[in-house]
NUMAR-673373 format. One line per field, with one value per residue: residue number from 0; y, x, z of N, C-alpha, C in turn. Coordinates in pm, 1 decimal, decimal comma. Each point is the difference from the previous one (the first is absolute). Example, Ala and Ser with C-alpha at 12.3 -4.5 7.8 and 13.67 -1.06 7.14 Angstrom:
BEGIN
n <- c(0; 1)
ny <- c(-569,0; 105,0)
nx <- c(1319,0; -35,0)
nz <- c(780,0; -72,0)
cay <- c(119,0; 119,0)
cax <- c(-89,0; 82,0)
caz <- c(0,0; 6,0)
cy <- c(120,0; 109,0)
cx <- c(90,0; -77,0)
cz <- c(0,0; 73,0)
//
This chain:
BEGIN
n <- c(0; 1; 2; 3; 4; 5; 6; 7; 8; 9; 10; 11; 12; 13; 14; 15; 16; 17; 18; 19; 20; 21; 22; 23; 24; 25; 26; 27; 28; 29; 30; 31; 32; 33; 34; 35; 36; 37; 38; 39; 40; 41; 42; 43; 44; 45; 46; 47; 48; 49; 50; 51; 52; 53; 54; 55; 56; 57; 58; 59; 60; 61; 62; 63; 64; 65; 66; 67; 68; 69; 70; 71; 72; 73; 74; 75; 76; 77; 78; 79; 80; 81; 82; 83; 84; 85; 86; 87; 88; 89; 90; 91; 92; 93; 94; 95; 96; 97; 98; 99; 100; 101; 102; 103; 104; 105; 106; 107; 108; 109; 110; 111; 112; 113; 114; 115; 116; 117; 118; 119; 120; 121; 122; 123; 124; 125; 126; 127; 128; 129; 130; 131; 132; 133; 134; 135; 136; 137; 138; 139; 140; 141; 142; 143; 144; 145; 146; 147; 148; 149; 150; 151; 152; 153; 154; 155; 156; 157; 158; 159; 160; 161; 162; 163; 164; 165; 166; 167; 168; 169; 170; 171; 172; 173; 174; 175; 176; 177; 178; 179; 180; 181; 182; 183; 184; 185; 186; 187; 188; 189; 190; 191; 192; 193; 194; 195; 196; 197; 198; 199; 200; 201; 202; 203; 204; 205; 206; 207; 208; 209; 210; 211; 212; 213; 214; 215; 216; 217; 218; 219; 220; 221; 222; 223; 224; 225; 226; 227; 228)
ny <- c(-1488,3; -44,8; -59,0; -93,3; -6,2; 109,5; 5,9; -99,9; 116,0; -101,2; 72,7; 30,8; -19,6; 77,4; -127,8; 103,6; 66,4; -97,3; 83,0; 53,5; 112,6; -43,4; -4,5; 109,0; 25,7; -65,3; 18,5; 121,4; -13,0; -63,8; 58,1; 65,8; -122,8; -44,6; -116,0; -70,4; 5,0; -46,6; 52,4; -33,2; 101,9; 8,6; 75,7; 91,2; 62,8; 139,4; 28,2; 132,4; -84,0; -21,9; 133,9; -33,1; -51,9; -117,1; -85,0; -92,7; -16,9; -159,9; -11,9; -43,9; -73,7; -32,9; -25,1; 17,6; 10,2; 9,7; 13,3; 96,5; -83,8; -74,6; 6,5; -32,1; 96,0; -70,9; 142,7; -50,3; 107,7; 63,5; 81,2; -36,1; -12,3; -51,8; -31,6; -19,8; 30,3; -85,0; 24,8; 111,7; 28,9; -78,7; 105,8; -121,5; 81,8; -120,6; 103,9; -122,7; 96,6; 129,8; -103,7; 85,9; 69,7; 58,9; -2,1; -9,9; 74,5; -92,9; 56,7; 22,8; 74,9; -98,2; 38,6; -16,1; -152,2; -54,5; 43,0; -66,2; -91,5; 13,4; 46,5; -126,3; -97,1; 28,0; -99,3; -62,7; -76,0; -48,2; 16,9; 118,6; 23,8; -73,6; 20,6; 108,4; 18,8; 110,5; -57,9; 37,6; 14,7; -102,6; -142,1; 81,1; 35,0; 120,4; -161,9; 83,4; -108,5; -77,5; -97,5; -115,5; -70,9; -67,5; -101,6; -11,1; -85,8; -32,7; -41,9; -20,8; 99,8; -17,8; 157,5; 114,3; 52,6; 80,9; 163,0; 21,4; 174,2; 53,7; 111,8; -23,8; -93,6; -151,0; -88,9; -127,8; -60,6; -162,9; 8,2; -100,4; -49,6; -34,8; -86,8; -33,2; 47,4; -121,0; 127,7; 22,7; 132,0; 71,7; 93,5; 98,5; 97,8; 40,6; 47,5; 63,8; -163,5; 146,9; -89,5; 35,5; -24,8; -166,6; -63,4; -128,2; -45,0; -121,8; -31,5; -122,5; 50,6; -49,3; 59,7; -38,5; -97,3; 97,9; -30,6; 108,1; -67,5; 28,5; -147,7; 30,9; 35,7; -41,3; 97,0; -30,8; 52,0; 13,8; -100,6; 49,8; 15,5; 121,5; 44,6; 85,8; 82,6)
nx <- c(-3800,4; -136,4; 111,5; 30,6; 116,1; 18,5; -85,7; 51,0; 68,0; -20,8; -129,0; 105,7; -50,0; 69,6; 94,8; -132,2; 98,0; 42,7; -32,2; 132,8; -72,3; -92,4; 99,9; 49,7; -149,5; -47,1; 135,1; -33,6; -99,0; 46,8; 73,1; -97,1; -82,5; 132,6; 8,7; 92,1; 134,1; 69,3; 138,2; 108,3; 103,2; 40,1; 99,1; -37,4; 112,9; -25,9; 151,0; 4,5; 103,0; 6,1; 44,0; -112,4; -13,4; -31,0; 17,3; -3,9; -51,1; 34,2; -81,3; -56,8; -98,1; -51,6; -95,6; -22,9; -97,5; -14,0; -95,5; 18,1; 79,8; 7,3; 92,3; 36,3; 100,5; 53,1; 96,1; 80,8; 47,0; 61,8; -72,1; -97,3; -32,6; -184,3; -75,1; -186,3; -54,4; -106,0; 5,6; -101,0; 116,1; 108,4; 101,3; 84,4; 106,7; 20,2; 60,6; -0,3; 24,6; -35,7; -30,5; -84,1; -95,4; -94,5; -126,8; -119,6; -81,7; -63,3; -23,9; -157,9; 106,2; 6,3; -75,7; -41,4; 56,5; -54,3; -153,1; 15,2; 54,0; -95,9; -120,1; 93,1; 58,1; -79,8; -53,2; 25,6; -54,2; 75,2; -112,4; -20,5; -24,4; 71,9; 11,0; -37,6; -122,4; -0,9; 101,7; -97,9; -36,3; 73,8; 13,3; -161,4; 33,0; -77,2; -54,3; 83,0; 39,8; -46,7; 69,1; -108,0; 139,2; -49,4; -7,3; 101,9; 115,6; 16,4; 120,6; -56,1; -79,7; -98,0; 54,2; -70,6; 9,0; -9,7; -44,0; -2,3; -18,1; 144,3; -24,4; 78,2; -136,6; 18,3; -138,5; 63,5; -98,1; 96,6; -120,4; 34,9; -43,0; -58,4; -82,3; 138,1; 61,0; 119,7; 31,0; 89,8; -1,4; 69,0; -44,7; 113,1; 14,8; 103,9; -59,1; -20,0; 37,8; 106,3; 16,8; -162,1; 20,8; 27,1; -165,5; 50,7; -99,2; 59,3; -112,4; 71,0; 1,7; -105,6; 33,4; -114,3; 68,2; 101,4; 101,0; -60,4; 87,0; -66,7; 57,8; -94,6; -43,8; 10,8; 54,8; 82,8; 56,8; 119,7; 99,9; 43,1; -161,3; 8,5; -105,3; -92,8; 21,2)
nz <- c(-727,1; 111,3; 48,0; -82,0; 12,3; -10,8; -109,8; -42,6; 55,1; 173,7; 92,9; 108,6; 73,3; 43,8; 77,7; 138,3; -5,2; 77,3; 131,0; 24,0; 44,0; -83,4; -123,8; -32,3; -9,6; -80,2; -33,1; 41,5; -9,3; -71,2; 12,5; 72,8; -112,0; -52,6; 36,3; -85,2; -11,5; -99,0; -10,7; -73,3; -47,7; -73,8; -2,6; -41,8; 54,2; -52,5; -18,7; -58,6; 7,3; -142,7; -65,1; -96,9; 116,6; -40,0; 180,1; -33,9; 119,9; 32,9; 39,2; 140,8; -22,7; 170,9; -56,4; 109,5; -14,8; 65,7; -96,3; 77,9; 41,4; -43,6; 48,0; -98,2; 21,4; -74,7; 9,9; -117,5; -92,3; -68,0; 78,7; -5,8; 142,3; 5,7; 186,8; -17,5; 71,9; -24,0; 82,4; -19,0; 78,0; -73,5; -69,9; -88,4; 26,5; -86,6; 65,4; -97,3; -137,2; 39,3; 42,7; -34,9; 105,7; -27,7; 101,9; 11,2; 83,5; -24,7; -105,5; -17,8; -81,6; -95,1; -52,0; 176,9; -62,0; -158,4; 43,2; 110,7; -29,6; -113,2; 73,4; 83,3; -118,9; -97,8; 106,2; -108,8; -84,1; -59,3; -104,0; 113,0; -129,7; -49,8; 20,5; -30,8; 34,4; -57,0; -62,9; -101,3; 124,7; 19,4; -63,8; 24,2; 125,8; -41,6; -7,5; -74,4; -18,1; -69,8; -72,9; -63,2; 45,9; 79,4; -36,0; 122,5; -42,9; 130,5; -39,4; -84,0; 79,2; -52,1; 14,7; 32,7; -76,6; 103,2; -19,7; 65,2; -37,3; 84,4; 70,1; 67,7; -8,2; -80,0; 16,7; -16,6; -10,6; 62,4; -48,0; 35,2; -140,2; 95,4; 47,8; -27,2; -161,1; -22,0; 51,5; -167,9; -8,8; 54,5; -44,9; 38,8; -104,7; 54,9; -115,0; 145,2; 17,3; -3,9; -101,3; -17,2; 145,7; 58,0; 52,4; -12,7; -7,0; 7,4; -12,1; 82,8; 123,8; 46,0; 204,5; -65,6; 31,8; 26,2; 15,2; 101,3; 97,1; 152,0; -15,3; -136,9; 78,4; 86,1; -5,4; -70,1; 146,0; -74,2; 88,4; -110,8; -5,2; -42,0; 100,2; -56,1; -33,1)
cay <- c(-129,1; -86,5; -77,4; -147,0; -21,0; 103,2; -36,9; -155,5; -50,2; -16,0; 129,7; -66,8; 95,9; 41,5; -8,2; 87,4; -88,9; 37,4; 88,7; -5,2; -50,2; -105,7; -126,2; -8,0; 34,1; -144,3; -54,9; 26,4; -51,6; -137,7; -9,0; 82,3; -118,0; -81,3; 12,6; 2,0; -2,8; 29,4; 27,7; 50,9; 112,5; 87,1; 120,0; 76,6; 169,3; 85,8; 93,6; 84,0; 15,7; 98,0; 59,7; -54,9; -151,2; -51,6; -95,2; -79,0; -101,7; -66,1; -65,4; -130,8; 25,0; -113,5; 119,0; -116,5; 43,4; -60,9; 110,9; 174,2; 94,0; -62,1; 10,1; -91,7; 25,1; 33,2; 66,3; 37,2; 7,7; 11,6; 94,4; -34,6; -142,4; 28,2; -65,1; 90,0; -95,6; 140,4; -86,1; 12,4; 95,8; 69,8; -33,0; -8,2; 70,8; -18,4; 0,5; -91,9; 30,4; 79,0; -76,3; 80,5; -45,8; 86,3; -30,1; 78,1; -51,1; -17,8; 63,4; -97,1; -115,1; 14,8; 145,1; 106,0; -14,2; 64,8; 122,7; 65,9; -11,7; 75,2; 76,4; 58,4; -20,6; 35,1; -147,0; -73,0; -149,8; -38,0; -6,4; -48,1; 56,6; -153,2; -72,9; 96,4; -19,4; 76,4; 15,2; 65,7; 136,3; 64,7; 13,5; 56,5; 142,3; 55,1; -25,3; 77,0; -60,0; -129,4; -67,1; -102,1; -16,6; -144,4; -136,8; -64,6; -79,0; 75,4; -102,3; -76,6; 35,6; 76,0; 86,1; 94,5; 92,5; 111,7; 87,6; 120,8; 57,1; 95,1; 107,2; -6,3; -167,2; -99,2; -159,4; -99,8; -129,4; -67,5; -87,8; -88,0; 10,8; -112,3; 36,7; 46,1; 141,3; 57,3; 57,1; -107,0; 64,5; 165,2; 98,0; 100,6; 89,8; 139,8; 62,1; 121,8; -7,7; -65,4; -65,0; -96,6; -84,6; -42,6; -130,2; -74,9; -103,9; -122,5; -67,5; -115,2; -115,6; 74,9; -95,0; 77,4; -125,4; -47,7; -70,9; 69,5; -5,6; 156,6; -2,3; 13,1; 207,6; 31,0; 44,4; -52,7; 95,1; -101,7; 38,4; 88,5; 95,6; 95,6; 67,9; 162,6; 125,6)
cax <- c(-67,5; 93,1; 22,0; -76,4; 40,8; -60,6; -108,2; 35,9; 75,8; -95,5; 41,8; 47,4; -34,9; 89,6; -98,3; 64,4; 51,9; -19,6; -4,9; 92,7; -25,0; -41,7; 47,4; 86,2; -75,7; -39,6; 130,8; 9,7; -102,6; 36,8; 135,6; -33,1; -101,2; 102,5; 53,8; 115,4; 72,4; 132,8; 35,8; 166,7; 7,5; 156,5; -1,6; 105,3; -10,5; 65,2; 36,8; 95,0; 105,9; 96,5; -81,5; -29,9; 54,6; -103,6; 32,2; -85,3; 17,8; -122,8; -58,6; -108,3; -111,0; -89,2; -82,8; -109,2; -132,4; -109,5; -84,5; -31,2; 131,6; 134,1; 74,8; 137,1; 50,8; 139,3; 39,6; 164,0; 61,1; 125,9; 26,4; -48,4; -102,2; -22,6; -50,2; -64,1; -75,5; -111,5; -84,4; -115,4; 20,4; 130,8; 96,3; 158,6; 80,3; 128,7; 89,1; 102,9; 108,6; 80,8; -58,0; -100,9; -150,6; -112,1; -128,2; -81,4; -149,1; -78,7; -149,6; -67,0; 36,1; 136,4; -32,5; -3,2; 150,5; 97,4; -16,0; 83,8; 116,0; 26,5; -24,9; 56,9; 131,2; 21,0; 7,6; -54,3; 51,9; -76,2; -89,9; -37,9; -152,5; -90,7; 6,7; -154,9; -78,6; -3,1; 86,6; -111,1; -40,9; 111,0; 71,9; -31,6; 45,0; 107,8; -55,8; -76,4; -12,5; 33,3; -32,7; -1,7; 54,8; -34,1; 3,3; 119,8; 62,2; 67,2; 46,4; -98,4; -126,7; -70,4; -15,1; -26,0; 132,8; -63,9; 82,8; -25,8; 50,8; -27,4; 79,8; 132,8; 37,2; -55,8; 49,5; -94,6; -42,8; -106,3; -56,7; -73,3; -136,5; -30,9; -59,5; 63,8; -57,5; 107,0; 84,3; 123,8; 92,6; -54,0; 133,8; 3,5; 102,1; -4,1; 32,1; 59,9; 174,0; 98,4; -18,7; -117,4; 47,6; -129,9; 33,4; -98,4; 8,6; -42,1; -117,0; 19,2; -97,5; -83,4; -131,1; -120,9; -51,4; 118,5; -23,3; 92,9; -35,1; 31,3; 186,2; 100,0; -25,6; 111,0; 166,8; 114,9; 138,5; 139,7; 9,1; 140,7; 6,7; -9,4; -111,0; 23,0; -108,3)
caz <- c(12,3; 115,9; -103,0; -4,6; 120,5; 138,4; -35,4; 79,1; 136,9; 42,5; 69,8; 160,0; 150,8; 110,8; 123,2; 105,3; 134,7; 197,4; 22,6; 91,9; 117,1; 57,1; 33,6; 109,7; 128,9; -13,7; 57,8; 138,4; 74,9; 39,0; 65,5; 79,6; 80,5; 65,4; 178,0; 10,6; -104,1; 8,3; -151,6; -61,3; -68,8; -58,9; -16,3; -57,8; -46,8; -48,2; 89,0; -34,1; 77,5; -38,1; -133,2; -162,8; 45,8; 14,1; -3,2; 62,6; 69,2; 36,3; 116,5; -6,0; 131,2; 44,2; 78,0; 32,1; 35,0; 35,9; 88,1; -4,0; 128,5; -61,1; -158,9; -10,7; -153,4; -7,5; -163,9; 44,3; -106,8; -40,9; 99,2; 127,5; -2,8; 126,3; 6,3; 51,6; 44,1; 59,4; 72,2; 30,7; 90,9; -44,0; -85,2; 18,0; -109,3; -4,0; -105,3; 44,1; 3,4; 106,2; 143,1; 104,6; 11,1; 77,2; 39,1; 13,9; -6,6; -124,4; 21,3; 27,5; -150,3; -85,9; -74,0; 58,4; 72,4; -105,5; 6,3; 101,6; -61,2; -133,9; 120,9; 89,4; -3,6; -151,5; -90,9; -93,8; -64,0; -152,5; 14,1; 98,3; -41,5; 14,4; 131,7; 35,0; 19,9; -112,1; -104,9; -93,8; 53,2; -1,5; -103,4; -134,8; 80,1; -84,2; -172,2; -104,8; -105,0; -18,3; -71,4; -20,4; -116,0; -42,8; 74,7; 34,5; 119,9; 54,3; -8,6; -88,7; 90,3; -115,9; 15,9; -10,7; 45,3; 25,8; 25,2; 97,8; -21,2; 148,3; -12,4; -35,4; -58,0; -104,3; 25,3; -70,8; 73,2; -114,9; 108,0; -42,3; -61,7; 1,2; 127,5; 130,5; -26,9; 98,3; -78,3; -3,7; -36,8; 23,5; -52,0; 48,1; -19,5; 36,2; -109,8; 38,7; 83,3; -54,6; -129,9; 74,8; 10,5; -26,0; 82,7; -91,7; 84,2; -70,5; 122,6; -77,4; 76,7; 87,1; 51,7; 71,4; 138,3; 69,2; 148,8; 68,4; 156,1; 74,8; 55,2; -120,6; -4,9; 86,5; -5,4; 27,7; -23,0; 31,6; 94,7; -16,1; -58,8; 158,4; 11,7; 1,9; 19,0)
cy <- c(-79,0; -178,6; -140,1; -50,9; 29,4; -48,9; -114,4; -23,6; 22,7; 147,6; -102,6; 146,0; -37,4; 8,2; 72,6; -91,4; 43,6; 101,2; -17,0; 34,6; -62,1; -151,3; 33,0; 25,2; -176,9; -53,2; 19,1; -53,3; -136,5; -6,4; 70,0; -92,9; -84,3; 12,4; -23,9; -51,5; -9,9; -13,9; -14,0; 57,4; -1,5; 168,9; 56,2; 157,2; 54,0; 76,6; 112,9; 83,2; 183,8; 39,3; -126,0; -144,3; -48,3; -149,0; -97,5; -140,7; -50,8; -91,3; -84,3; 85,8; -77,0; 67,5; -147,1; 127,6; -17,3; 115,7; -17,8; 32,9; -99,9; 6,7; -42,2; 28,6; -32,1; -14,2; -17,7; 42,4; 24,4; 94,1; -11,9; -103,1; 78,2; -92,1; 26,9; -122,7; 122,7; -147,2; 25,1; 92,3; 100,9; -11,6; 2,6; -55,4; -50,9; 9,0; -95,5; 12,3; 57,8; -56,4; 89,2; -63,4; 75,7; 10,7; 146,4; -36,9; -18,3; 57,4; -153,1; -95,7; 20,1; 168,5; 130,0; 22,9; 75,1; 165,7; 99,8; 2,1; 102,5; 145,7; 76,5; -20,9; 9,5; -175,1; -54,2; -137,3; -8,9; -93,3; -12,3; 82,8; -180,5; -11,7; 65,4; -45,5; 35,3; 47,4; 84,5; 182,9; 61,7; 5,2; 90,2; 134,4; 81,1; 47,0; 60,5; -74,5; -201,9; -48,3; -152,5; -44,6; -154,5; -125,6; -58,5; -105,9; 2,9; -194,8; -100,9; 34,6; 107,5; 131,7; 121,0; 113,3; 168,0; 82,3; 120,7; 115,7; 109,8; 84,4; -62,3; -169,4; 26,6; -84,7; -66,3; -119,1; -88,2; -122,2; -139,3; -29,4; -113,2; 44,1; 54,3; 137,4; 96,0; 44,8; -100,0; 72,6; 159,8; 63,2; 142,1; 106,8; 111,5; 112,1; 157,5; 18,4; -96,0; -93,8; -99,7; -138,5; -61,3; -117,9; -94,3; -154,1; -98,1; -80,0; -153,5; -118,0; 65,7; -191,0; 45,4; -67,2; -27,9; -43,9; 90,1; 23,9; 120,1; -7,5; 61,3; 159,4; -16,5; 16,2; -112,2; 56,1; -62,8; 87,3; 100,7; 125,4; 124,6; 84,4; 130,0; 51,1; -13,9)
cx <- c(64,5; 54,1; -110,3; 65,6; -56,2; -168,3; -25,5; 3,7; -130,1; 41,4; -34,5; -39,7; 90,2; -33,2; 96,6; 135,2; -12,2; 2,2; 120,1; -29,0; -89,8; 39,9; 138,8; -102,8; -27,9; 110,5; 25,1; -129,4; 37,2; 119,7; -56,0; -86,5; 96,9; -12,3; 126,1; 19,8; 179,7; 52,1; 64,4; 3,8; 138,5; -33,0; 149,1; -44,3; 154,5; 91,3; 45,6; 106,4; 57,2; -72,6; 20,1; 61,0; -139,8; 17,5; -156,2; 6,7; -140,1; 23,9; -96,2; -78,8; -78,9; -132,4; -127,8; -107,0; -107,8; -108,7; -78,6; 152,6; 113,5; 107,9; 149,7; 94,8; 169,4; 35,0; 124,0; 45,5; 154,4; 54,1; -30,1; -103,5; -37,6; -96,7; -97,9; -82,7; -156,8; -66,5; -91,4; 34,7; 112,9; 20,8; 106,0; 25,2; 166,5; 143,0; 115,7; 155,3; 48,9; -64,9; -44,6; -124,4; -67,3; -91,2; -66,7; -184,5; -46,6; -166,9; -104,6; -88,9; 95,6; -45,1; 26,8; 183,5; 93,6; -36,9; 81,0; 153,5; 52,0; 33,3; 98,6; 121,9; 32,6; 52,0; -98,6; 15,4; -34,5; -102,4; -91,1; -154,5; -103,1; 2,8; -130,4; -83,8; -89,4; 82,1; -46,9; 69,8; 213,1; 51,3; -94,5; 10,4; 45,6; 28,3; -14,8; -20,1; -21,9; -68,8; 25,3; 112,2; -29,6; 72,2; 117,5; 33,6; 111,2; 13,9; -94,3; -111,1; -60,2; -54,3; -76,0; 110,7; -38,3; 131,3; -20,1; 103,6; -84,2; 113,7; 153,9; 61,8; -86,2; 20,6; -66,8; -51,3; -67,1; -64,1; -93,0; -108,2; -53,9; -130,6; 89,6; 55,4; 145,4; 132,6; 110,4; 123,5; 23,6; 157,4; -53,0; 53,0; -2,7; 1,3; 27,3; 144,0; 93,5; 2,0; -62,1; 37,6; -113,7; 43,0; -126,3; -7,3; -145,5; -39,3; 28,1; -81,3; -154,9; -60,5; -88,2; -63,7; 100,5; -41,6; 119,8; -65,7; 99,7; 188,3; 46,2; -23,2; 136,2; 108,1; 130,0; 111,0; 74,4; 46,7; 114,4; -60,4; -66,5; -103,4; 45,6; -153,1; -55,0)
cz <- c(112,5; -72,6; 94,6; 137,9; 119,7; 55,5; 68,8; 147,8; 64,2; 82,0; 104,8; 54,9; 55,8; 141,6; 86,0; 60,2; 120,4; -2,8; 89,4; 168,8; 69,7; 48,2; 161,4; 145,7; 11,2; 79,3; 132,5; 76,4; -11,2; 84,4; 113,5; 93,4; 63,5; 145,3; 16,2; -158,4; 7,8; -171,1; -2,0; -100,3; -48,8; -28,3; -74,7; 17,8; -35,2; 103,5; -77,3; 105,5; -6,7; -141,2; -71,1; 49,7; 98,6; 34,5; 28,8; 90,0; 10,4; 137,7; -4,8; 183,6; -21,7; 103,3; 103,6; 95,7; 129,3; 111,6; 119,5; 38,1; -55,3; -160,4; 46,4; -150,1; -5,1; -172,2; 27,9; -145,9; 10,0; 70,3; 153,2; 30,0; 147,6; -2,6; 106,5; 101,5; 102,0; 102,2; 92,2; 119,1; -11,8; -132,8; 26,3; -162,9; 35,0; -158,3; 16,0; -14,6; 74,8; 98,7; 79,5; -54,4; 102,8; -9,8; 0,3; 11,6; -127,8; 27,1; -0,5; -171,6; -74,4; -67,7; 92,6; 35,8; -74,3; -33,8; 130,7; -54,5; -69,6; 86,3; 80,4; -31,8; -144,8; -75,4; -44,1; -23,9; -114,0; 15,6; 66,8; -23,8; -2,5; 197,2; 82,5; -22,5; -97,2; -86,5; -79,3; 54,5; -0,4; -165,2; -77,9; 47,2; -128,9; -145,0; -116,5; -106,4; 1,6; -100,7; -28,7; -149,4; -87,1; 62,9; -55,8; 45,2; 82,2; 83,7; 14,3; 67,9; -109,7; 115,4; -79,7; -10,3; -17,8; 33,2; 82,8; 0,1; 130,0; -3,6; 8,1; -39,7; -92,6; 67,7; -59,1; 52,4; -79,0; 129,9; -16,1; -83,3; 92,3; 155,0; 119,4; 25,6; 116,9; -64,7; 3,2; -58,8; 12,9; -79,1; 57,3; -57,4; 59,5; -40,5; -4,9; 47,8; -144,0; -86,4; 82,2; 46,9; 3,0; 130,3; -32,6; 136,9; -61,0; 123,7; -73,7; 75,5; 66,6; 19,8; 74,5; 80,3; 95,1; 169,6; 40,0; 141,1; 18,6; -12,9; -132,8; 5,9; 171,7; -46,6; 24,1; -41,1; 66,3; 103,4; 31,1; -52,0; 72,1; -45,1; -57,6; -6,2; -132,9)
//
């Protein structure tokens, strides 16, 4: 016999949730309509130095935007700090600690720049999948898996929080619930290297109206510090 209780309770339909890549394709077409933009970020990653030892450092980065041929980045953590500047004909690349700094042609946008990069010199930036044009086509490269985990806050910004599972990561993303629909938090694990390290970075500012003239993408290198290759 089913009891009286049971009997009672109202039946709730169970509603679909998001579909996860859509919302991360939704995310990138808005960040892709931007003409310019700028952010601040904290970060943290994983080092395994040595067996079953697992350190973590954090850092901060300042990223400013402005399309088709400009970008402006400086990261500095607990190890190192660099500082990028793209100004529509060159890149320069200054390392302040060891006071070097070196140039090179910049292709004809920020996407064709960081694709030559990756290319010819095996560099990267953190997060430098938002800064494309199409974000969607890189972060879902791969994909065997994702799923919708539900709605977060991510210092008091009511988020989406999604998971993406690819051959040698997991990452996670939680991205704005709101029309602006902009990522505010990413985790990374590496889960084929060593007690999965991981690098997590927290999106705390975004202006999507900044005022950035051609002098904030020019290079400023101190004057002690020496060119290389």
């Amino acid at each position: 016999m089913v009891p009286i209780l049971c009997l009672a309770l109202p039946l709730v339909a169970q509603e679909e949730p998001p579909d996860a890549e859509e919302l991360i394709r939704q995310m990138s077409t808005h960040l892709g309509s931007l003409e310019s933009f700028q952010f601040s970020a904290t970060v943290g990653f994983d080092e395994v130095p040595v067996h079953d030892v697992k350190v973590k450092y954090t850092g901060s980065m300042e990223v400013a935007l402005r399309r088709p041929d400009r970008l402006r980045v400086s990261y500095q953590d607990e190890l190192t700090a660099r500082e990028v500047w793209v100004d529509g004909e060159t890149v320069t690349v200054l390392a302040p600690q060891e006071g070097h700094w070196a140039s090179a042609p910049a292709a004809s946008s920020v996407d064709a720049t960081l694709n030559q990069f990756a290319a010819d010199y095996g560099v990267s930036m953190p997060l430098d999948d938002f800064l494309r044009n199409d974000p969607h086509s890189v972060l879902m490269a791969g994909a065997k898996a994702h799923r919708y985990v539900g709605l977060s806050e991510i210092h008091g910004v009511p988020c989406h929080h999604l998971i993406v599972g690819q051959e040698d990561v997991v990452w996670q993303i939680w991205i704005e619930a709101s029309d602006r629909m902009l990522p505010r938090q990413l985790v990374i694990t590496y889960k084929n290297l060593p007690m999965a390290p991981e690098f997590i970075a927290v999106i705390r500012e975004w202006d999507l109206n900044p005022r950035l003239p051609d002098a904030r993408f020019r290079p400023e290198i101190p004057g002690d510090a020496s060119r290389i290759d």
